[in-house]
ROBADREN-887571 format. One record per residue (C-alpha): x, y, z; residue number from 1; residue in one letter. Coordinates in steps of 0.5 Angstrom, whole numbers. Each point is the difference from the previous one (the first is absolute). Layout:
lummi X:X&Y:Y&Z:Z&n:NUM&res:A
...
***
This chain:
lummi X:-63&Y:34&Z:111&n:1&res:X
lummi X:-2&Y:-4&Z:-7&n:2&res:X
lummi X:2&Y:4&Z:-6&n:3&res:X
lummi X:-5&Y:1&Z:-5&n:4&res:X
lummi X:2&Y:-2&Z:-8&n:5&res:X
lummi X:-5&Y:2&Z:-5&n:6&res:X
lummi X:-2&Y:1&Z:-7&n:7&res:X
lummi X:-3&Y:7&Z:-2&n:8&res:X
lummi X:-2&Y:4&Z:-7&n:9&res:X
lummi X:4&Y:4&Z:-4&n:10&res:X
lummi X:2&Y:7&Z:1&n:11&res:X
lummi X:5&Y:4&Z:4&n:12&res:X
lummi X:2&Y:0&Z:7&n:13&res:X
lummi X:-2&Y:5&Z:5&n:14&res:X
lummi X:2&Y:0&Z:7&n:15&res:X
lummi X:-3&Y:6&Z:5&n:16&res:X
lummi X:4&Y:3&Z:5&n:17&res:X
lummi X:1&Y:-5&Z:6&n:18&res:X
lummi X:3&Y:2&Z:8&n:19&res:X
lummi X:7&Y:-3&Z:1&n:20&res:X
lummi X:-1&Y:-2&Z:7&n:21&res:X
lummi X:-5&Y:-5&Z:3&n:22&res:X
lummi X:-1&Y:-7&Z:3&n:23&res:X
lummi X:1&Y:3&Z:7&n:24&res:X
lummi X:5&Y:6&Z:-1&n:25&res:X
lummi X:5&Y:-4&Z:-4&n:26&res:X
lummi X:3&Y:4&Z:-6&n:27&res:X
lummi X:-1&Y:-4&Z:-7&n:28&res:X
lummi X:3&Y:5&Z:-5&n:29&res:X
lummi X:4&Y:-2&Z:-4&n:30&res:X
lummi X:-4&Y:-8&Z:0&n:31&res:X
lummi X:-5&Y:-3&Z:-5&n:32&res:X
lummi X:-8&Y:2&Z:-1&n:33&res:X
lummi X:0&Y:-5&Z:-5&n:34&res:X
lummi X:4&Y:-4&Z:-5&n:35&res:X
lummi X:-4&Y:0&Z:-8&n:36&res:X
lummi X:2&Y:-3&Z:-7&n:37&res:X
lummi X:-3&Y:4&Z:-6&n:38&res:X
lummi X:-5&Y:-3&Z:-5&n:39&res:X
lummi X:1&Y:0&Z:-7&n:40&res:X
lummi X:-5&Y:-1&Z:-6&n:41&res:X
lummi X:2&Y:-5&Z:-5&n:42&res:X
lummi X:-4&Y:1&Z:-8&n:43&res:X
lummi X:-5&Y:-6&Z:3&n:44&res:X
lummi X:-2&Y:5&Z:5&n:45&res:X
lummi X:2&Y:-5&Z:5&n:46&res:X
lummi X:5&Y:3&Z:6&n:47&res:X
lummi X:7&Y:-3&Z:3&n:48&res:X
lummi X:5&Y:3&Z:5&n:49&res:X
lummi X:5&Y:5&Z:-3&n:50&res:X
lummi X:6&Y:3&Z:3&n:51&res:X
lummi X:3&Y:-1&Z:7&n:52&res:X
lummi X:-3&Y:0&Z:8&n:53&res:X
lummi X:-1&Y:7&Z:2&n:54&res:X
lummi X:0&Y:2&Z:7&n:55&res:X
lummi X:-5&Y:6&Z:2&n:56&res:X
lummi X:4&Y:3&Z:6&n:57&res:X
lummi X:-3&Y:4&Z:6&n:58&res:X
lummi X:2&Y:8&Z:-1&n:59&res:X
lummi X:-1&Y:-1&Z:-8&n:60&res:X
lummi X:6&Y:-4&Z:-2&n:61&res:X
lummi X:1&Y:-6&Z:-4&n:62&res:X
lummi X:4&Y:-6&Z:-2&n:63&res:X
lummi X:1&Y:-6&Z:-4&n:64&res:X
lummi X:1&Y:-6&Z:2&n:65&res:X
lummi X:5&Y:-2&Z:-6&n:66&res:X
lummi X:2&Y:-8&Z:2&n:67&res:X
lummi X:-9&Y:-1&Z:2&n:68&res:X
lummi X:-2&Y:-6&Z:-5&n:69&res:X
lummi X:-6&Y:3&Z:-5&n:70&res:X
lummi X:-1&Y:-6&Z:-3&n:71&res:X
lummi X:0&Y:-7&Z:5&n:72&res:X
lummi X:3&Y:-6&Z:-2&n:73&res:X
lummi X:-4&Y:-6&Z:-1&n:74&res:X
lummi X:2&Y:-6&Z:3&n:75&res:X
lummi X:5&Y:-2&Z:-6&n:76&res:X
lummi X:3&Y:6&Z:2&n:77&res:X
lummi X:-5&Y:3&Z:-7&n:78&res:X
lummi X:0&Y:8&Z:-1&n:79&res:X
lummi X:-9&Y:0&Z:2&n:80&res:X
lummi X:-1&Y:7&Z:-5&n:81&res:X
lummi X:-8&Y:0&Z:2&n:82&res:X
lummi X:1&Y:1&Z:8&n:83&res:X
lummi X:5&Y:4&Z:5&n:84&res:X
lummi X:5&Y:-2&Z:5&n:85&res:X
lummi X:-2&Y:2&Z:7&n:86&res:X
lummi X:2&Y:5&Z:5&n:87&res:X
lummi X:-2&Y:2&Z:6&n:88&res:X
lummi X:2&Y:5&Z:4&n:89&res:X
lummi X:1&Y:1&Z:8&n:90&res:X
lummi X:-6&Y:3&Z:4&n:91&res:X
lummi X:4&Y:5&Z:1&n:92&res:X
lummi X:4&Y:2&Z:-6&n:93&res:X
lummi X:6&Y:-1&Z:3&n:94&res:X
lummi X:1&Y:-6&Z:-4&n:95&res:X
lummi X:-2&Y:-5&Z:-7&n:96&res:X
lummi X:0&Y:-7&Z:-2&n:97&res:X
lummi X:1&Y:-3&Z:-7&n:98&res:X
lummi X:3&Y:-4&Z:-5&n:99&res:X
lummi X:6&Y:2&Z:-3&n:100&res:X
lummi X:0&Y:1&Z:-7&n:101&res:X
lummi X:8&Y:-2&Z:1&n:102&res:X
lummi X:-1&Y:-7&Z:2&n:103&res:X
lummi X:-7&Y:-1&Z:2&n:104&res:X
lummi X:1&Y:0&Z:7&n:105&res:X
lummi X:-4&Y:2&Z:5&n:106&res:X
lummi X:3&Y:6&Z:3&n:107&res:X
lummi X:-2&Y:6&Z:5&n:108&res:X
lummi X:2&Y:7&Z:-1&n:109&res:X
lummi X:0&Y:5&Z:6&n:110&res:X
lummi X:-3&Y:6&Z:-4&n:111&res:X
lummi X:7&Y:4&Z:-2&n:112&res:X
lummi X:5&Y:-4&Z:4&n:113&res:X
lummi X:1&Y:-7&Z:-1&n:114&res:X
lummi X:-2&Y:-6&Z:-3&n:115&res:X
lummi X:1&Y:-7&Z:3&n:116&res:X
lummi X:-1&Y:-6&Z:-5&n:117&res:X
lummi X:-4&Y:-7&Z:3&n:118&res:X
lummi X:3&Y:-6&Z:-1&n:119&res:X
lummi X:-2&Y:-4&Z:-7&n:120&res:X
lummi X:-4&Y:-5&Z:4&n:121&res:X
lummi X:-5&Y:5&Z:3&n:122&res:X
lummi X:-4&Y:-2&Z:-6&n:123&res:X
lummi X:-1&Y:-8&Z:-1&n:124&res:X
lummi X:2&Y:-3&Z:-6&n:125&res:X
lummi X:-6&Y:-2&Z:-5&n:126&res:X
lummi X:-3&Y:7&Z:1&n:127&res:X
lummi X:0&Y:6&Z:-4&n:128&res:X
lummi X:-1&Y:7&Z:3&n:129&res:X
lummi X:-7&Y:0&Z:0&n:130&res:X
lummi X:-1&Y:-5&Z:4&n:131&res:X
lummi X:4&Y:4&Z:6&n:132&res:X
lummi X:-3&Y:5&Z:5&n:133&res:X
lummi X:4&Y:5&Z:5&n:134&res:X
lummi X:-2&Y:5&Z:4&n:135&res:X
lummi X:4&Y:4&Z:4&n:136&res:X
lummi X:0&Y:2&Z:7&n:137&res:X
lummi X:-3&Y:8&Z:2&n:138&res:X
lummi X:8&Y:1&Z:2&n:139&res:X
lummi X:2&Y:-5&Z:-6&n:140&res:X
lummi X:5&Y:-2&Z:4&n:141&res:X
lummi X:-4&Y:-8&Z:-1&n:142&res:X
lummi X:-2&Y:-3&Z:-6&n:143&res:X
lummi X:-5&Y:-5&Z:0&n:144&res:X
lummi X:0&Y:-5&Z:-6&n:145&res:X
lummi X:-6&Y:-5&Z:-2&n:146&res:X
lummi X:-1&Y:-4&Z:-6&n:147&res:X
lummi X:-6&Y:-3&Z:-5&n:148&res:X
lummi X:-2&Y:-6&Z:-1&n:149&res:X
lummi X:2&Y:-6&Z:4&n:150&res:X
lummi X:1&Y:2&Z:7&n:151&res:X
lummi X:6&Y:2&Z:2&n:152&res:X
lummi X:3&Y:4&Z:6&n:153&res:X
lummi X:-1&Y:7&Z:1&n:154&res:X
lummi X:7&Y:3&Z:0&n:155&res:X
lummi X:3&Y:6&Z:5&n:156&res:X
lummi X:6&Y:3&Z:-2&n:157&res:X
lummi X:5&Y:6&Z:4&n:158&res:X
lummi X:0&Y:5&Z:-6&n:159&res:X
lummi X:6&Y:3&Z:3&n:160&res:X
lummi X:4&Y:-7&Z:0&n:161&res:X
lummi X:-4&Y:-3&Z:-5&n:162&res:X
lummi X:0&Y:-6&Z:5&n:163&res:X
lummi X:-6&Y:-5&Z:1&n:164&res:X
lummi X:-3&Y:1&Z:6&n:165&res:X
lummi X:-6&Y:-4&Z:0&n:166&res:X
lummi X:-4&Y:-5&Z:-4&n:167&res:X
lummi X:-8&Y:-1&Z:1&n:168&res:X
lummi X:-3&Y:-6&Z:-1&n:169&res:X
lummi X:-4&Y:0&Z:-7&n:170&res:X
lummi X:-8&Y:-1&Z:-1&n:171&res:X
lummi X:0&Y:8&Z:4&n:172&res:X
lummi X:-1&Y:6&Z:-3&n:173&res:X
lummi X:3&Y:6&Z:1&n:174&res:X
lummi X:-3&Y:7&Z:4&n:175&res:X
lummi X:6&Y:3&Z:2&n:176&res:X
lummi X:5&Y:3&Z:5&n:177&res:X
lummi X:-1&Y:4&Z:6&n:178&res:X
lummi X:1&Y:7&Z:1&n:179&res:X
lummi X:7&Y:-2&Z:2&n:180&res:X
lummi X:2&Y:-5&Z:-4&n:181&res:X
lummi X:1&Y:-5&Z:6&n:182&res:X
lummi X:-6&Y:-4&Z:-2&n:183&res:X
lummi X:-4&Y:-3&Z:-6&n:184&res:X
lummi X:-8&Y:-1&Z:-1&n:185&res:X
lummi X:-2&Y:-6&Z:-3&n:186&res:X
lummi X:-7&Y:-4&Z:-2&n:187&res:X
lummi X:-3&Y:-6&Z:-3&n:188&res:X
lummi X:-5&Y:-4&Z:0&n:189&res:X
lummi X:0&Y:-7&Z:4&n:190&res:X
lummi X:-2&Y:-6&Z:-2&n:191&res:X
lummi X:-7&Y:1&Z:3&n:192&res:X
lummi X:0&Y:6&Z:-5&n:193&res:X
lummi X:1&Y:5&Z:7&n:194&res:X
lummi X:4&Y:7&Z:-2&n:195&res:X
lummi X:5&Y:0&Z:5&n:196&res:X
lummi X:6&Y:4&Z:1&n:197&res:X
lummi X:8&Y:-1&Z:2&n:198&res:X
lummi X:4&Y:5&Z:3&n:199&res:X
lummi X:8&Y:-2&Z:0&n:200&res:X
lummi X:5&Y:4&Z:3&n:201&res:X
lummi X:6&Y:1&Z:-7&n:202&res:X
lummi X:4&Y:-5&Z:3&n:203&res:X
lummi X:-7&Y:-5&Z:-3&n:204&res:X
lummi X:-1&Y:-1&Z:8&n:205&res:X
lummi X:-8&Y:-1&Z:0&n:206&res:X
lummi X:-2&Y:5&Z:5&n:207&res:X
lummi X:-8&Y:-1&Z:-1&n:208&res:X
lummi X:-5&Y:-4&Z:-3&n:209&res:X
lummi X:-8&Y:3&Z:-1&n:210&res:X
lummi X:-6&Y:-2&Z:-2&n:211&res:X
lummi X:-2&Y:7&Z:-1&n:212&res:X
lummi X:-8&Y:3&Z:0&n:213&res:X
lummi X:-4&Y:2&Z:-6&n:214&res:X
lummi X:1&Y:7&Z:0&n:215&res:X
lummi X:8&Y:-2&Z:-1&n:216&res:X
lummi X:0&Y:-6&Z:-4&n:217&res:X
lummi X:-5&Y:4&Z:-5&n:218&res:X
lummi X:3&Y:7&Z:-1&n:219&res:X
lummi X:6&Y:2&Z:-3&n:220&res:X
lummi X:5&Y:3&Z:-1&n:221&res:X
lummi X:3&Y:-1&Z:8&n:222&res:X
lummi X:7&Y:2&Z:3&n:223&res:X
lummi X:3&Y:-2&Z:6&n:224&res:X
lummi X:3&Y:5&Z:5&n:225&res:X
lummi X:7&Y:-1&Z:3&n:226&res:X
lummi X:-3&Y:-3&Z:7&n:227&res:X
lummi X:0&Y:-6&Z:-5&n:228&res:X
lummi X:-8&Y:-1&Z:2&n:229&res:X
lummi X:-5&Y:6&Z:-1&n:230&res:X
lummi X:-1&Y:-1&Z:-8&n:231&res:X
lummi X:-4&Y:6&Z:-3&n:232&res:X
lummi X:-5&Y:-1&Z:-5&n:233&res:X
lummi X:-5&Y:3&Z:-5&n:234&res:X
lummi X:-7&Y:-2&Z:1&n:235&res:X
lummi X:-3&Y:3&Z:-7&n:236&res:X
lummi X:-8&Y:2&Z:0&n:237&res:X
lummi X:-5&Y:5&Z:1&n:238&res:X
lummi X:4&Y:2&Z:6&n:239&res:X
lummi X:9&Y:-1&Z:-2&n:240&res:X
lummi X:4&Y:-1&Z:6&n:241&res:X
lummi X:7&Y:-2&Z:2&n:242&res:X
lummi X:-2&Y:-6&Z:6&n:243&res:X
lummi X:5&Y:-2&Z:4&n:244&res:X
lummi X:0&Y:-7&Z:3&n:245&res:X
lummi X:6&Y:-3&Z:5&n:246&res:X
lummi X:2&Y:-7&Z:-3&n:247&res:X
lummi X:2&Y:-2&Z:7&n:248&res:X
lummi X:-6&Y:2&Z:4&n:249&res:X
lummi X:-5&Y:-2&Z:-6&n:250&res:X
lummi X:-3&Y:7&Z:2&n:251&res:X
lummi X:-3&Y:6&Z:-4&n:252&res:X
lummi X:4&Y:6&Z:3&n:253&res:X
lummi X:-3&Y:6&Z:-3&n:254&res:X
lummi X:-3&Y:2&Z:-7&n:255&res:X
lummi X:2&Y:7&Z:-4&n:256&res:X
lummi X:-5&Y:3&Z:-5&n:257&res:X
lummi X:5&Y:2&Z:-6&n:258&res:X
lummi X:-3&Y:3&Z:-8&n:259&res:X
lummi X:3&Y:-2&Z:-6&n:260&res:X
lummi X:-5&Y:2&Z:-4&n:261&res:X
lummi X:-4&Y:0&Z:-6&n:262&res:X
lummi X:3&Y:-6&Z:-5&n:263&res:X
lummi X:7&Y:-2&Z:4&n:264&res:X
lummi X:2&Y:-5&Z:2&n:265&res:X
lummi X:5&Y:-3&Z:6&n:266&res:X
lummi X:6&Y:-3&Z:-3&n:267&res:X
lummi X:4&Y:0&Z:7&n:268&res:X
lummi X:0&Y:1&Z:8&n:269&res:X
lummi X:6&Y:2&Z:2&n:270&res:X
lummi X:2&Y:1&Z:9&n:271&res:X
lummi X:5&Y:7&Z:-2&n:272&res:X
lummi X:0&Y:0&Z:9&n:273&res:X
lummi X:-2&Y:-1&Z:6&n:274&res:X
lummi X:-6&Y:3&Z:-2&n:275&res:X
lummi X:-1&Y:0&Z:-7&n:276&res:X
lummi X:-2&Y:-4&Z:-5&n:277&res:X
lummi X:2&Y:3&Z:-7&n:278&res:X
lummi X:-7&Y:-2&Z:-6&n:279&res:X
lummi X:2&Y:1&Z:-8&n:280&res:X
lummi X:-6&Y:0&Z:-4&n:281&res:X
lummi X:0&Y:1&Z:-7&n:282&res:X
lummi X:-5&Y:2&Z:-5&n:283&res:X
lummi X:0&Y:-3&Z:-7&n:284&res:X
lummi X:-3&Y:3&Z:-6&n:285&res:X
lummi X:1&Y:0&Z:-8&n:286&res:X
lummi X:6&Y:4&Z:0&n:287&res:X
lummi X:3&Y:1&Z:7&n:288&res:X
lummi X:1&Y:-3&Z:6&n:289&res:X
lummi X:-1&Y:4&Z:6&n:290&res:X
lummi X:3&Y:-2&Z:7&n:291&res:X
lummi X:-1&Y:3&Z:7&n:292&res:X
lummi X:4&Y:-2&Z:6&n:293&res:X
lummi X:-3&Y:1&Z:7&n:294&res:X
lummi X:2&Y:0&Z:7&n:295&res:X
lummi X:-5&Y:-3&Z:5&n:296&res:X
lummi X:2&Y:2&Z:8&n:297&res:X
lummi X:-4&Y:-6&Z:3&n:298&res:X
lummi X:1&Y:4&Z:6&n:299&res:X
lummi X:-4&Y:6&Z:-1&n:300&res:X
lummi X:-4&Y:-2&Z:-7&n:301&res:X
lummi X:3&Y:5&Z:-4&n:302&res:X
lummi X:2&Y:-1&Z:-7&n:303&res:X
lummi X:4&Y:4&Z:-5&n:304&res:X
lummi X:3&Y:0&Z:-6&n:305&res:X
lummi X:8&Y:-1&Z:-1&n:306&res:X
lummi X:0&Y:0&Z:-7&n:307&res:X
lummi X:-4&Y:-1&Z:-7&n:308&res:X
lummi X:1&Y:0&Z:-7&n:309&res:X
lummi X:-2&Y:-2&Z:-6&n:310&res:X
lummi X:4&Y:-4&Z:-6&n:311&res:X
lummi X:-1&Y:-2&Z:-7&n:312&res:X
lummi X:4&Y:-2&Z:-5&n:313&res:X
lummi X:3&Y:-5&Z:4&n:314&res:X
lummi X:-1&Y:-8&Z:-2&n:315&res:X
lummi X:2&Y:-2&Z:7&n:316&res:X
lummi X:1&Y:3&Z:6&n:317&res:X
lummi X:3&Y:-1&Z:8&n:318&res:X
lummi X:-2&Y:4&Z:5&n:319&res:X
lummi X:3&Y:0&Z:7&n:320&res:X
lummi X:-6&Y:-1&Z:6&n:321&res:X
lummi X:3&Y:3&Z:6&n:322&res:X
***
């Protein structure tokens, strides 16, 4: 699932009591909810990123990514002091991506073990941190790469070798990986201004190209199941549903209604299972923000919530999707 980075309003931080075990049964204690950078406040009033990354672990714990980048580098290799370096964080917390305060390379942690340090060409010479995305796979043991300005190849990386699996084609836009990692979603505009979308194996073999319905194309945001066809998306409106769509057949294969509520919005749309689709809302207000993580059987139409919390205090934050 992509991983969420955003800005909140100053206080302190506070995390409700979450279960330890989900998606399906499997047991993530021990693994990331999410990841968060503290705010502080100059004499202007004006706020910036202090101290380091933390980790907000299932069964309460904590930790810090000491060698995570606070501050990214721009493309002279200049110390940017009014942004924060990203981090993102494994659908299932079992692992983080960041750039290393060390030597600024793009590195992956597995949550209390290991870490594996990319190659210095994971990043193209002539830009800076900031103008780099990268998303982690719902088990992150994939790492896709993709940059701004001119269009360049998407990039999928092996985290535990660091080897470079494949290169995708510039001009697409990154949706994500499937459930199991062995395929990766993309869309892009054609020519003739047509919405459509690619999914490539991880070896960057194209698997299919198609011109997908309105109810697809316009709603988001969308997962990919580890069949590497049916996609999950979220259709907004007066009644929010998670619709299934087969890329391959072109056809609707079912629609499960699913309650947000109130304010929230729908920031990812993860598949956790055969038959799971995992939602992550959350709720902005002026002081907090407050997410909530849904499982959705589209089997049965049952949804339940896995986890919530609230956050303040936080001047950027990562959450895991899955």
């Amino acid at each position: 699932m992509r991983t969420t980075i955003v800005s909140l309003a100053a206080l302190a931080m506070v995390a409700f009591a979450t279960p330890a075990v989900h998606a399906e049964g499997h047991d993530h204690r021990g693994h990331a909810r999410y990841a968060w950078l503290k705010e502080c406040t100059k004499k202007d009033e004006s706020t910036y990123p202090c101290g380091k990354w933390q980790l907000a672990l299932h069964g309460g714990g904590k930790a810090t990514l000491g060698n995570a980048r606070i501050f990214p580098l721009d493309s002279r290799g200049k110390v940017n002091d009014d942004a924060a370096a990203q981090v993102a964080v494994s659908g299932d917390g079992s692992h983080v991506a960041y750039f290393r305060q060390s030597d600024g390379r793009l590195a992956v942690e597995k949550v209390g073990g290991a870490v594996r340090r990319l190659p210095a060409s994971v990043v193209p010479k002539g830009l800076g941190m900031l103008d780099v995305a990268f998303h982690l796979s719902q088990d992150g043991s994939r790492l896709a790469v993709w940059f701004a300005g001119p269009a360049r190849p998407a990039r999928i990386y092996d985290t535990a070798s660091g080897a470079l699996l494949a290169e995708i084609a510039g001009q697409e836009t990154f949706e994500g990986f499937s459930g199991d990692a062995g395929e990766v979603l993309f869309s892009r505009q054609t020519d003739e201004n047509v919405s459509q979308f690619d999914v490539y194996d991880t070896a960057g073999n194209e698997l299919l190209r198609v011109d997908p319905p309105q109810i697809v194309s316009g709603n988001s945001p969308r997962g990919l199941a580890a069949d590497g066809r049916t996609v999950a998306v979220f259709v907004d409106g007066k009644r929010p549903a998670i619709t299934l769509h087969d890329l391959e057949s072109g056809q609707t294969t079912g629609s499960v209604p699913v309650r947000i509520g109130g304010r929230s919005q729908v920031e990812a749309v993860d598949w956790t299972g055969v038959n799971q689709v995992t939602v992550h809302t959350t709720e902005v207000t002026a002081k907090e923000r407050r997410v909530r993580i849904l499982e959705v059987d589209v089997a049965t139409g049952v949804t339940k919530v896995r986890d919530h919390y609230t956050i303040r205090g936080a001047y950027e934050f990562a959450a895991c999707g899955g």
